[in-house]
C-alpha positions, 0 to 999 in steps of 0.5 A, a space after each residue: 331046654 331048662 333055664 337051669 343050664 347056663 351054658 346056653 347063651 341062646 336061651 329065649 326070654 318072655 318078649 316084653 308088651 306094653 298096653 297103651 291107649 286112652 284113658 278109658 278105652 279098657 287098657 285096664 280092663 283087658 289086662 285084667 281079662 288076660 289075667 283072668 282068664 289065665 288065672 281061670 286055666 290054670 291053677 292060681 300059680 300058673 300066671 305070676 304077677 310080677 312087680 309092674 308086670 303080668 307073666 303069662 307062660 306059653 302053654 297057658 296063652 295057648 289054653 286060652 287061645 285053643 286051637 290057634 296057638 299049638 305050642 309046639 311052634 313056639 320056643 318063647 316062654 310066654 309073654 310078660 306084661 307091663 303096667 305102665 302108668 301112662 305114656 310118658 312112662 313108656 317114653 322114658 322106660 327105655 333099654 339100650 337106646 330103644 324102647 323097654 317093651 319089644 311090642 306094644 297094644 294099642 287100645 281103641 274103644 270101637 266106638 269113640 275112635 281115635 282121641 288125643 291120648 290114642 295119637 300121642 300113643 302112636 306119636 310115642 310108638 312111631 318115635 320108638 319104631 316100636 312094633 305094635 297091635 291094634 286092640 278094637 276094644 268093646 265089640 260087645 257095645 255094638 248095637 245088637 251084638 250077641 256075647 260068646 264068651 271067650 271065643 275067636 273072634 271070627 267063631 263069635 263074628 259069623 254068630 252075629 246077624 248082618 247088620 249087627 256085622 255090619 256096624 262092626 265092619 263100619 267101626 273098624 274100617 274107621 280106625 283102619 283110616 284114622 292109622 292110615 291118616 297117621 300113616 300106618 298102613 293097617 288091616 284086619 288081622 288076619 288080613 295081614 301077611 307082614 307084620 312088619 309093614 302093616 299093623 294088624 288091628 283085632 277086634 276084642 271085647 276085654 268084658 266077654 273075652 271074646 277076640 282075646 284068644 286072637 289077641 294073644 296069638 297075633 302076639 305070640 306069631 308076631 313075637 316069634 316070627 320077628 323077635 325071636 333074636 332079639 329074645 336071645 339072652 345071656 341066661 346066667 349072665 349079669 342083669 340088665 333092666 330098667 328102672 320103672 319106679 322108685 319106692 318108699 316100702 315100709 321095713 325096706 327104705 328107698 326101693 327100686 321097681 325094674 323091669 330086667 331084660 337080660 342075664 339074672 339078678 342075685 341077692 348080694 351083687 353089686 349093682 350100678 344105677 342111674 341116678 340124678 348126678 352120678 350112678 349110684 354103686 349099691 349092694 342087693 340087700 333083698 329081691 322082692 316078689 309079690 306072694 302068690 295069690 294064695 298066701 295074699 293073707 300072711 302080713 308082707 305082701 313080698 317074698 324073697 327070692 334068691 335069683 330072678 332071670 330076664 324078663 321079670 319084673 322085680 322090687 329090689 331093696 338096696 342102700 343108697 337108692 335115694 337119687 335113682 331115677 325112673 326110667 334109668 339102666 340099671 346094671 348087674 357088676 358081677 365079674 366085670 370091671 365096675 368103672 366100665 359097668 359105671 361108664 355104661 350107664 353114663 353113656 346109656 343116660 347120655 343118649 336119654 330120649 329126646 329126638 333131635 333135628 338137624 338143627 335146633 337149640 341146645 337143651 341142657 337139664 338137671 334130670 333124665 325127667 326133666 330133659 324129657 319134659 323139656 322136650 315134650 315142651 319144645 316139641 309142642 312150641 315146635 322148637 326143634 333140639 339139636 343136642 339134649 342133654 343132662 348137666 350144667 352148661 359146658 363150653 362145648 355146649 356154646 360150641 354146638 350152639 355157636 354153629 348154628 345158621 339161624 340166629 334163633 338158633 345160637 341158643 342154649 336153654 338150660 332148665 335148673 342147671 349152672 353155667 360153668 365161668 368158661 362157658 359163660 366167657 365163650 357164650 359172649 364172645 361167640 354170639 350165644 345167647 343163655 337163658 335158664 330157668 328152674 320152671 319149664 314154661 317159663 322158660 320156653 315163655 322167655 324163648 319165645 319172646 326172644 325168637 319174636 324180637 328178633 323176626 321183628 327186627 328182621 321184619 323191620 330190616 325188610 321193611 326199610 328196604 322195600 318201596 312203601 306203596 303210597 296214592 297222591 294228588 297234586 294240589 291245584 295251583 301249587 306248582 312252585 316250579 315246572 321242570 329240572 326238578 318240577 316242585 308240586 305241592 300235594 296231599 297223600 290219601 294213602 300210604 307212605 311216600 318217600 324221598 328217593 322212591 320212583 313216581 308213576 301215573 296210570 294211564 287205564 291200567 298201563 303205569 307210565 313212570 313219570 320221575 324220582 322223588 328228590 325231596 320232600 318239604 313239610 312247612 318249610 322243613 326238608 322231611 324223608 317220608 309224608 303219609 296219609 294225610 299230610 299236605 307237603 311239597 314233593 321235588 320230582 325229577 323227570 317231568 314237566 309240569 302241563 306236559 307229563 304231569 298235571 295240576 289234580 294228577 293222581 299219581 302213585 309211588 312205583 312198587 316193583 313186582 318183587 316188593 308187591 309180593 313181599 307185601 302182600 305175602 309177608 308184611 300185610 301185618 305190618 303195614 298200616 292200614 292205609 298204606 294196605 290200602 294203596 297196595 291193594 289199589 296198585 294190585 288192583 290196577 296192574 292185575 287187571 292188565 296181568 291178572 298173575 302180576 305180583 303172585 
């Protein structure tokens, strides 16, 4: 079926692949080996180098791919790769809500494994529910490994010797349980029977080549078998795509790199564009592609073109680019309304991609990139977000904060934005708390003390409430008064007694509860609390002195078992040292007699 005939609404695009890993495990390298190798095939015009993207057409990934791929089972074009620069890119290069590219490979050097940019990669993938592969890049450094240039790679593995085998079967299983630790399950590919519930993992070399017809045929399977709906597109209809940069280009101004993943794109259509405040309206004033590798001598390194379809990466040159942003829609008008292609965009930039929890803090900021990079900070902080959005401060941003239960959570953190009056008045009389900033870190910084004072304070409420553990003795001949309430002088060796708190002595390990204290006096003075150290006289209510309680009596405050716990569990920080100290003793004593009392 020729693209040419735009009647058929189910004409299938390229599927859209993103390279991810880390930094020098050979993403590069291996999207310069498909596009040699391609370029090796076919005559240098057979692959078409796209702007930010590599298109590699059916008939020759299955050249490369040789007996693997029969290109009769196939109906998709081909695939096109992207060149992301990195991670955060690909976060931010988003289409209708999901992720731009339909499949992702992850690169994993065979052998230096996992590293931190390869989980943040299946962080991000597992975010976008991105399906993806495994490449296990640089099979040829193995020890003892013999090259076959360019084969399958099970063709090339039954050429190695066993122990060579060996240490390839070892480094792969190791990346098969570093995903499984991610929760992935994974296999080898040819090991996999869904796709959809297990990540293939394919061993590749990108320097001999070896693996990479496999590669691409995983690709092409997995691509046609799960995507082929999703490749549906609207042959003639108006683009739809996804800024992936934004570019000074000399004799052109402000361009626009996309990424289109439907309809077309024409000279002279009027376009909608994400930009940092409102969409931007803008005329096409030229499509730009690179030239074929062969006309690389003539002076511009672009040649127009009339008409672009989906999926293709190409620089568009318009008026007015100024303020688009990377990672925004853009959105061919053509016949339809232009407020609803303008409200599209709108709604398309409002659902930008931060992930937000049940509850959380609300987050507002001046640019799809920022509101980005202040999720990525919270998430690192481990700040949960409730609502992420662009824009100043609105009252119905204080009504989404205000519901929150936690009171660490009545916030709205605003990066580089204003606060409209309104909200600012209903912010103070519902109880939300506004900080804004025009540095990130800062920001979460002022966050963080904030969210420290309050559990203070809430630390300090518990404290207040709990009986303070506390060991003292009552001084020879310093009785005052022997009953009805008996008066002792005593000395506290450690802790905090204070007034009210109930009083026992150990009899063995047994707490025989001997009273209440029901004042304490230092020289004279009626105080609330004695501790380590002090010398006071105590009024306990409940003994007499020569029967119940003696002069030289150790006696201790009772702490009932809930308030050990707590103690114990929570406010062992908090607490003196000394006063740990009797707590411990008391642990010691009442778990002797019931080793779990207390836990």
């Amino acid at each position: 079926m020729s693209n040419t005939d735009t009647h058929d609404p189910t004409s299938l695009r390229t599927p859209i692949v993103a390279v991810l890993g880390h930094v020098d495990h050979g993403k590069t390298s291996l999207l310069d080996k498909i596009r040699g190798s391609a370029v090796i095939e076919g005559e240098a015009g057979a692959i078409t180098q796209h702007i930010g993207a590599t298109a590699v057409p059916l008939d020759i990934i299955s050249t490369i791919a040789g007996d693997l791929v029969d290109p009769d089972d196939f109906d998709l074009p081909g695939l096109l790769f992207i060149d992301t620069p990195g991670h955060h890119s690909f976060t931010t290069l988003r289409s209708r809500g999901g992720a731009l590219a339909d499949i992702a490979i992850l690169v994993v050097d065979v052998n230096d494994g996992f590293q931190p940019q390869t989980l943040e990669a299946l962080d991000i993938l597992k975010r976008s529910q991105t399906p993806f592969i495994v490449a296990a890049n640089k099979i040829d450094t193995v020890p003892g490994w013999d090259p076959n240039e360019d084969t399958p790679i099970n063709d090339t593995y039954e050429d190695q010797s066993d122990r060579v085998r060996q240490r390839l079967d070892e480094k792969l299983y190791e990346i098969i349980g570093n995903l499984s630790d991610e929760g992935f399950s994974a296999d080898l590919y040819w090991r996999v029977q869904n796709f959809q519930r297990n990540v293939g993992v394919v061993p590749v070399s990108a320097m001999t080549g070896e693996g990479v017809p496999d590669l691409l045929t995983v690709m092409m399977g997995l691509s046609q078998r799960y995507m082929k709906e999703e490749m549906e597109i609207d042959v003639s209809g108006p683009g739809v795509g996804t800024v992936l940069e934004v570019k000074e280009e000399k004799g052109f101004g402000k361009t626009v790199d996309i990424v289109l993943y439907d309809g077309t794109i024409k000279e002279d259509d009027t376009i909608v564009v994400g930009g940092q405040n409102d969409p931007i309206v803008t005329e096409v004033r030229a499509l730009l592609q690179p030239r074929p590798l062969a006309e690389i001598r003539t002076e511009s390194r672009f040649e127009n073109v009339d008409e672009v379809g989906a999926a293709a990466g190409i620089k568009v040159a318009a008026p007015e680019l100024g303020d688009a942003m990377a990672g925004a829609p853009v959105r061919v008008v053509r016949d339809r309304d232009l407020e609803d292609v303008i409200e599209e965009v709108q709604a398309e930039l409002a659902s930008i991609a931060v992930d937000t929890a049940e509850e959380g803090v609300v987050v507002k900021a001046d640019t799809l990139g920022s509101l980005e990079a202040m999720a990525d900070a919270l998430d690192e902080a481990e700040v949960p977000i409730v609502r992420a959005e662009v824009g100043d401060v609105a009252p119905r941003d204080i009504s989404v904060a205000s519901t929150a239960e936690d009171p660490k959570q009545q916030v709205i953190l605003g990066f580089n934005v204003d606060v409209l009056s309104d909200a600012e008045h209903r912010a103070e009389t519902d109880d939300v708390t506004i900080f804004t900033d025009e540095v990130i870190y800062q920001l979460v910084e002022e966050y963080d003390e904030y969210v420290e004072g309050i559990e203070q304070a809430q630390q300090d409420t518990i404290l207040e409430n709990i009986s303070r553990p506390a060991r003292f003795r009552i001084l020879p001949d310093h009785t005052f008064r022997q009953n009805d309430p008996a008066v002792v002088g005593v000395e506290v060796n450690s802790g905090t007694v204070q007034n009210n708190a109930n009083v026992v002595k150990f009899e063995g390990n047994e707490p025989e509860r001997v009273g209440q204290i029901k004042g304490i006096q230092e020289q004279g003075e009626d105080v609330d609390e004695a501790r380590a150290g002090n010398r006071v006289s105590v009024a306990i209510d409940g003994p007499t002195v020569g029967r119940q309680i003696e002069e030289d009596d150790e006696l201790w405050i009772q702490i009932p078992e809930k308030h050990a716990k707590i103690l114990e569990q929570e406010l062992a920080d908090e607490i003196p040292a000394d006063e740990l100290e009797a707590l411990n003793m008391y642990l010691d004593k009442q778990r002797n007699r019931d080793p779990f009392w207390g836990k």
